[in-house]
Backbone as a printed PyTorch tensor [residue, N CA C, xyz], in Angstrom:
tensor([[[ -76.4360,   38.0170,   26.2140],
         [ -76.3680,   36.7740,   26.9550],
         [ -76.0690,   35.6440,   25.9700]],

        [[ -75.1610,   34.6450,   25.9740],
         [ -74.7930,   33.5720,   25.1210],
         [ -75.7290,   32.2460,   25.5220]],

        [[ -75.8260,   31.5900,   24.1710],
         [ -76.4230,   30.4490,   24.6030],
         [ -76.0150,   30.0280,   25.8060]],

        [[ -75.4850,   29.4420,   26.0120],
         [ -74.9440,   28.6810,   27.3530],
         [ -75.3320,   29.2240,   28.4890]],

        [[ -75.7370,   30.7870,   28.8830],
         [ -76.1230,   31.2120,   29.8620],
         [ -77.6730,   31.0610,   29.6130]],

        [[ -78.0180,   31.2940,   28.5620],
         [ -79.6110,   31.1290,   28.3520],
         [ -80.0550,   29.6810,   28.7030]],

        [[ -79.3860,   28.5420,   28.2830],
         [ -80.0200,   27.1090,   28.8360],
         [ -80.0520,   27.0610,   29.9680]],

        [[ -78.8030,   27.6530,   30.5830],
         [ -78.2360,   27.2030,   32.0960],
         [ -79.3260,   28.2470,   33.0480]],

        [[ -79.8340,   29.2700,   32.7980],
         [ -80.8190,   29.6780,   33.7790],
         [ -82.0960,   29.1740,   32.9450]],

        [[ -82.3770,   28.8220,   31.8310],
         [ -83.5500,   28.0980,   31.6160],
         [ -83.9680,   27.4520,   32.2990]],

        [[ -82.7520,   26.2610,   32.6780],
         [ -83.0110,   24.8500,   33.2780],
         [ -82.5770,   24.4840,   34.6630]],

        [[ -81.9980,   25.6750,   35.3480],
         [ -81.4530,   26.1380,   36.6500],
         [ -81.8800,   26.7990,   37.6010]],

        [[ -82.5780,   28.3420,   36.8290],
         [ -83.0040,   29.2000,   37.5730],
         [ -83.9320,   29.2780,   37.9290]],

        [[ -84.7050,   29.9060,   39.0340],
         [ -85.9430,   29.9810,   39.5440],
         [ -86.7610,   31.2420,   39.3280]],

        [[ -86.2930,   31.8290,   38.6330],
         [ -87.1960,   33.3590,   38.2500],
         [ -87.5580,   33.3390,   36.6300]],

        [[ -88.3030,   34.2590,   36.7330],
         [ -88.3920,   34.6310,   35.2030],
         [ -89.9910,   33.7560,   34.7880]],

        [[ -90.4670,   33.7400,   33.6980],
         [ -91.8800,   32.7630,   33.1160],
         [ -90.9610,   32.1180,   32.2960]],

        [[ -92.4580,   31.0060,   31.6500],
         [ -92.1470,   29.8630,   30.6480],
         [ -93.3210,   29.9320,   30.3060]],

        [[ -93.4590,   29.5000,   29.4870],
         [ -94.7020,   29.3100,   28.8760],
         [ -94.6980,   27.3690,   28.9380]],

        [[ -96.1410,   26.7170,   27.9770],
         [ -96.4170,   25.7300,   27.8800],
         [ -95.6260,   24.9070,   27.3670]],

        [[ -94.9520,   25.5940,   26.1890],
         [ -94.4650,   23.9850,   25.2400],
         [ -92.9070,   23.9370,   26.1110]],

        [[ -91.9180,   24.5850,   26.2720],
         [ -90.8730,   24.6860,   27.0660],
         [ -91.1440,   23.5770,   28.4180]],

        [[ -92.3020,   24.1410,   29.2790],
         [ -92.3850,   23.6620,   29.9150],
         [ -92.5570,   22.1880,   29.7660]],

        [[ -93.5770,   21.7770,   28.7700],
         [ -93.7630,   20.0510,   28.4090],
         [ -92.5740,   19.5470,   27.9120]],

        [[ -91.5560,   20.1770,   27.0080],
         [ -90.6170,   19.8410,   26.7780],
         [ -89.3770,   19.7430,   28.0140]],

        [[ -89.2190,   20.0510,   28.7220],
         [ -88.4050,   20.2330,   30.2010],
         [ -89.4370,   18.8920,   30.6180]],

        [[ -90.4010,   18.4870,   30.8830],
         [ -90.6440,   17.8800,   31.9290],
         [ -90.9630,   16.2540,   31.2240]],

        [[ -91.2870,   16.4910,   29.4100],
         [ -90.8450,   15.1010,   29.0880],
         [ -89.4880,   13.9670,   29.0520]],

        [[ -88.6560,   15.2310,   28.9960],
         [ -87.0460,   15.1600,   28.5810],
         [ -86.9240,   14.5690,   30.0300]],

        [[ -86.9000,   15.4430,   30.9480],
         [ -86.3610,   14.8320,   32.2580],
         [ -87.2040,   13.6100,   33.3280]],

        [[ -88.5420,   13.4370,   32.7410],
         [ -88.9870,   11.9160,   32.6010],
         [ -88.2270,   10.6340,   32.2850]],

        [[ -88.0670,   10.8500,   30.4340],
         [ -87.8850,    9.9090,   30.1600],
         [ -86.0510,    9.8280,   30.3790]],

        [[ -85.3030,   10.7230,   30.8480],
         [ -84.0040,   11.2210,   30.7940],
         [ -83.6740,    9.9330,   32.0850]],

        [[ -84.4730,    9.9460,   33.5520],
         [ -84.5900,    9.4590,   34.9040],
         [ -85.1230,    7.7950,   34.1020]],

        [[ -86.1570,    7.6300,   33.5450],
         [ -86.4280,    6.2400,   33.1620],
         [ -85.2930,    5.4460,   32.1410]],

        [[ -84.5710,    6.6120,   31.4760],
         [ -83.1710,    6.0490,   30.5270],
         [ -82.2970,    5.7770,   31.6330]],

        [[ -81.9950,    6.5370,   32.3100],
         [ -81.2270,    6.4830,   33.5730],
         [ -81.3260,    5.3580,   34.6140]],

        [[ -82.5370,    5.2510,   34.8350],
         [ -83.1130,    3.7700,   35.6790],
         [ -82.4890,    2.8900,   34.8860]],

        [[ -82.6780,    2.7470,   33.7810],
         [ -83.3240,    1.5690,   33.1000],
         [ -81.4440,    1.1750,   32.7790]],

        [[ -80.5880,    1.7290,   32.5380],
         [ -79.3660,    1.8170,   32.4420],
         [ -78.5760,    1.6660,   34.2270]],

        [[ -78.2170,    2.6290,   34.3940],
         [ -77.8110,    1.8910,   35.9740],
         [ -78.5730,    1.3800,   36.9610]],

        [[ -79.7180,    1.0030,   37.0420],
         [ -80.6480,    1.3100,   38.2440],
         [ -80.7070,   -0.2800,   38.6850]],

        [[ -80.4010,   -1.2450,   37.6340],
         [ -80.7840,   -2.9100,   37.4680],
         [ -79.4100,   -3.7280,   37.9050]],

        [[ -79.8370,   -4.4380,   38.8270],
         [ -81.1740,   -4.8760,   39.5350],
         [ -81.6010,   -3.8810,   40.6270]],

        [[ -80.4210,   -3.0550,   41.2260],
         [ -80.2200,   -2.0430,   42.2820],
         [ -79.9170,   -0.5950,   41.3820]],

        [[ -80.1460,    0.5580,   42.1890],
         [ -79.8580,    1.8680,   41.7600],
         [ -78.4270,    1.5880,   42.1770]],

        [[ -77.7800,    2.2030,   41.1700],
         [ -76.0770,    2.5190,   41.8560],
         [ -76.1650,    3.9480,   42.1570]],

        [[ -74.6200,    4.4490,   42.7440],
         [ -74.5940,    5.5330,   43.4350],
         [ -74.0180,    6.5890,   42.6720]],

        [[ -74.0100,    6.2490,   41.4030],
         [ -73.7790,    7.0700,   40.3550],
         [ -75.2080,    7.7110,   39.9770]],

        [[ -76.2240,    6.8730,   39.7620],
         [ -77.8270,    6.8190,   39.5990],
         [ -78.4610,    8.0540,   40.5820]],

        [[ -78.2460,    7.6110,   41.7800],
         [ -78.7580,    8.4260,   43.0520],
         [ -78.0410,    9.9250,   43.0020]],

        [[ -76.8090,    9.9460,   42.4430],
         [ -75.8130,   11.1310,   43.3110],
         [ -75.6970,   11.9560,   42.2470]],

        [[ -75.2920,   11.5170,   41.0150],
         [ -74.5970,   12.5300,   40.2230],
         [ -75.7870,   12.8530,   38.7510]],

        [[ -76.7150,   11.5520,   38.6700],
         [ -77.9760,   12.1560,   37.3420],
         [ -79.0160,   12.1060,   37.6430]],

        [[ -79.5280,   12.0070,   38.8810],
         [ -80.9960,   12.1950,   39.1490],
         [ -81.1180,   13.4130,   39.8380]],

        [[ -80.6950,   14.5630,   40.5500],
         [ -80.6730,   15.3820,   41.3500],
         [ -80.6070,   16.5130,   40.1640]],

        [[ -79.8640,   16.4650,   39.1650],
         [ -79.7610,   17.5110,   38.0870],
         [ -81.3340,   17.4950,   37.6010]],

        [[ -81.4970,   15.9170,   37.4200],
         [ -82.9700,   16.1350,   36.7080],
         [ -84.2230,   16.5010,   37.5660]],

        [[ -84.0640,   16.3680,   38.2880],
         [ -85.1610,   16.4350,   39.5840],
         [ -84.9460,   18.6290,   39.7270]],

        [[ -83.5740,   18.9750,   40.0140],
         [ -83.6540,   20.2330,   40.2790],
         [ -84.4910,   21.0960,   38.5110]],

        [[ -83.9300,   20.4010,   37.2080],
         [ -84.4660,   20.5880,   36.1860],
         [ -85.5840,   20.8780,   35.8350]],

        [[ -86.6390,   19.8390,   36.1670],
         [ -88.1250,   19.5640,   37.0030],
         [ -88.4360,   20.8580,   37.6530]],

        [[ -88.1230,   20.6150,   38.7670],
         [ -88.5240,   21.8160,   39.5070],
         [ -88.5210,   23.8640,   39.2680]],

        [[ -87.1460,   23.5590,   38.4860],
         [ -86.7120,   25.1950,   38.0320],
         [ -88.0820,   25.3950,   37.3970]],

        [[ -88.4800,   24.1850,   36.3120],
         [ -88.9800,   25.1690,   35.2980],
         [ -90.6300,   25.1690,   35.5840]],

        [[ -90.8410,   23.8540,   36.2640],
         [ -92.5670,   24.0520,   36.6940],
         [ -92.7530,   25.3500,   37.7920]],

        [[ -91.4110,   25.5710,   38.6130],
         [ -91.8980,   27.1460,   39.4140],
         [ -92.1490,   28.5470,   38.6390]],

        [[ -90.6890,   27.7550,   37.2070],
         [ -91.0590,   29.0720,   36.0830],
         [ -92.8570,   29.1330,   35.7100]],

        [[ -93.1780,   27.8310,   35.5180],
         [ -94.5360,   27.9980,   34.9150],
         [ -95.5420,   28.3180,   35.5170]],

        [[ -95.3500,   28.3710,   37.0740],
         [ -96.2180,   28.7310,   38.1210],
         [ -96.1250,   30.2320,   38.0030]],

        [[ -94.9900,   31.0400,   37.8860],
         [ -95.1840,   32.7000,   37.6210],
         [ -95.5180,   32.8300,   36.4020]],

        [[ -95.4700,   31.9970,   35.3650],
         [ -96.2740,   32.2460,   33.9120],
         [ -97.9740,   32.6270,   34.5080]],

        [[ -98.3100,   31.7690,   35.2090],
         [ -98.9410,   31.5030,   36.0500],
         [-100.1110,   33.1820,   36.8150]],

        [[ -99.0530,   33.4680,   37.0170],
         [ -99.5330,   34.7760,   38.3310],
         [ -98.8400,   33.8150,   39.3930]],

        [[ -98.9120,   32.9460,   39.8740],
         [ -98.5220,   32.3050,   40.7450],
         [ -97.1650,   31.8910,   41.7020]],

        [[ -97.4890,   32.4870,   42.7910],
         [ -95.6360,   31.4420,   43.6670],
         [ -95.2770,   30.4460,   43.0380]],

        [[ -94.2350,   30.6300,   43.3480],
         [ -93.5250,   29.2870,   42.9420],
         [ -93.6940,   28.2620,   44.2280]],

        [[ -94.4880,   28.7380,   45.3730],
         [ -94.6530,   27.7950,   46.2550],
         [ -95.9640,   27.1310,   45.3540]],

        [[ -96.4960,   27.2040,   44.5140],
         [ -97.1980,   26.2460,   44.5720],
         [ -96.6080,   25.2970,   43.4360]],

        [[ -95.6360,   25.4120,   43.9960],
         [ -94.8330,   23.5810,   43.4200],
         [ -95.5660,   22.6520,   44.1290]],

        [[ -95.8150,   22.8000,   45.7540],
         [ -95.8070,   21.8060,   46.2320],
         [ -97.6960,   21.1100,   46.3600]],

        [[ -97.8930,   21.1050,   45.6290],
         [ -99.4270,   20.7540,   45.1320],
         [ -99.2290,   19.6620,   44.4290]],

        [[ -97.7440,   19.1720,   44.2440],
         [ -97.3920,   17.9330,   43.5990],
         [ -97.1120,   16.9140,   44.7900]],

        [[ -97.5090,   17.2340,   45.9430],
         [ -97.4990,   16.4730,   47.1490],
         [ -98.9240,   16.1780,   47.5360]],

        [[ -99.3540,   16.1720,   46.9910],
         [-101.5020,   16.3250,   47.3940],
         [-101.5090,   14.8120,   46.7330]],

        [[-101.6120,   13.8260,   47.7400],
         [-102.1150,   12.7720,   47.0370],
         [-103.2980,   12.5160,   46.0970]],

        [[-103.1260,   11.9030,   45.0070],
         [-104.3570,   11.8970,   44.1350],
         [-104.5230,   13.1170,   43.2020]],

        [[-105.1170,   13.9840,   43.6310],
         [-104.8320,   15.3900,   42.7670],
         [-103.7250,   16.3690,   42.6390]],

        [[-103.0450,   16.0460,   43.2910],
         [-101.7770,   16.9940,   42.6250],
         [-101.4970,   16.7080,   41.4970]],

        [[-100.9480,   15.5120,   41.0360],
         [-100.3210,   15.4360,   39.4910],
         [-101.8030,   16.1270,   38.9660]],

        [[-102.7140,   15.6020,   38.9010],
         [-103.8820,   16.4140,   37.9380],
         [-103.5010,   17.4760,   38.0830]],

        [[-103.5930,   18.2900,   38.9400],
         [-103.7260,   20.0680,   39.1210],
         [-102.5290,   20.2140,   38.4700]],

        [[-101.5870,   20.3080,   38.6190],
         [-100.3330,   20.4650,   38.1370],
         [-100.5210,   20.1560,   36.5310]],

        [[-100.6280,   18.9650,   36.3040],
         [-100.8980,   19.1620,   34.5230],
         [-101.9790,   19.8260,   34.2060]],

        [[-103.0190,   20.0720,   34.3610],
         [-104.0140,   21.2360,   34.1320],
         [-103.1830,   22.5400,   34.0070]],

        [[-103.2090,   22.9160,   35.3510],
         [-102.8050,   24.3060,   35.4540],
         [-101.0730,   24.9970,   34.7240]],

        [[-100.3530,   24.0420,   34.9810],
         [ -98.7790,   24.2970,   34.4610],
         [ -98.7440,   23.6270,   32.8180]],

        [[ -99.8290,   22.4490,   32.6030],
         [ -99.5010,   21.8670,   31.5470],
         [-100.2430,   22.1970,   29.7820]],

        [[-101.9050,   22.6130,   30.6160],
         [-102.8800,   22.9070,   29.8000],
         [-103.5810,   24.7170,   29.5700]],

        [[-103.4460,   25.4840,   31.0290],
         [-103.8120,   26.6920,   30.9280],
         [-102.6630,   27.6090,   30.6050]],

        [[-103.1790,   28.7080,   30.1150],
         [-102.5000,   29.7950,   29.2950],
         [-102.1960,   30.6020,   30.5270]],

        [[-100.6180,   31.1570,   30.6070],
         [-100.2150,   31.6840,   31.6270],
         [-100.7800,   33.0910,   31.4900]],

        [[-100.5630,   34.0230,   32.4030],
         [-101.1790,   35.8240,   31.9460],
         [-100.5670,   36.6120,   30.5450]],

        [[-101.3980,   37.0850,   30.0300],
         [-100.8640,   37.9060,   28.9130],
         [-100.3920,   38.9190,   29.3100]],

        [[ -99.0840,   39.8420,   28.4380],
         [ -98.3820,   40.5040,   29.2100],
         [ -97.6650,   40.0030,   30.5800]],

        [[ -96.7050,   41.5420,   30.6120],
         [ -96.1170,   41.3320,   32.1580],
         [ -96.9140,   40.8370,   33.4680]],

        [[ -96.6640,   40.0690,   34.3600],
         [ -97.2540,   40.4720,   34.9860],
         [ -95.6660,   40.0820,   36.7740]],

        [[ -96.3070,   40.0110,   37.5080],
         [ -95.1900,   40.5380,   38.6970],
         [ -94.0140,   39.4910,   38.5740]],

        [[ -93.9270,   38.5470,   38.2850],
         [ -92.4850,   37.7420,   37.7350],
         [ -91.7870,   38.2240,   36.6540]],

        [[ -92.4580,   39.0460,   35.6130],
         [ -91.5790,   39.5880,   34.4550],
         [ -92.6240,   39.3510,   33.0470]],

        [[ -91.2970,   39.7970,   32.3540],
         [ -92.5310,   40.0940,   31.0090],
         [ -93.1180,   38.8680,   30.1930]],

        [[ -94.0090,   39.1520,   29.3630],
         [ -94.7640,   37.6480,   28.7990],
         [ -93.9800,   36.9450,   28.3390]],

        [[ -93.4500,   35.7430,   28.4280],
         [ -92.3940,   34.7320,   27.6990],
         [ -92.4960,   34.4740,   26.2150]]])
């Protein structure tokens, strides 16, 4: 597999684990990637360059890899949506995807990352 296929389902795909630092690294990058992005087209209004063509990459980015970290996990990747729980979701989510150690060894998503 060539680099280029390895980033592109890194940061694309929905299967497979991640471990912790990948994951913090994916989800600082595409933070501050959306606040560079704001902070550059977004003033005084978002343009439709903003909305259409670099926030949706980063947002799907986001998502690939915290579902990866949810099968690091043992876990669905449905429980992405625990980032919708007002108040405690962001906590749970950085706890569990940000701070706990996913399963050692394989386990039903694939082998230890």
């Amino acid at each position: 597999m060539s680099v280029t296929q390895s980033v592109t389902r890194l940061l694309f795909g929905f299967s497979g684990r991640l471990t912790r630092l990948p994951w913090w690294i994916a989800t600082i990058l595409t933070t501050l990637g959306i606040g560079v992005v704001d902070a550059i087209f977004g003033l005084p209004r978002p343009s439709v360059l903003f909305l259409v063509l670099l926030v949706p990459p980063l947002i799907w980015i986001s998502i690939a890899t915290q579902i990866k970290r949810w099968h690091d996990r043992d876990k669905s990747g449905w429980w992405f949506l625990v980032n919708f729980l007002p108040i405690i979701g962001w906590l749970w989510v950085l706890i569990e995807c940000g701070l706990l150690k996913g399963t050692a060894g394989p386990n039903r998503f694939g082998d230890d990352a």
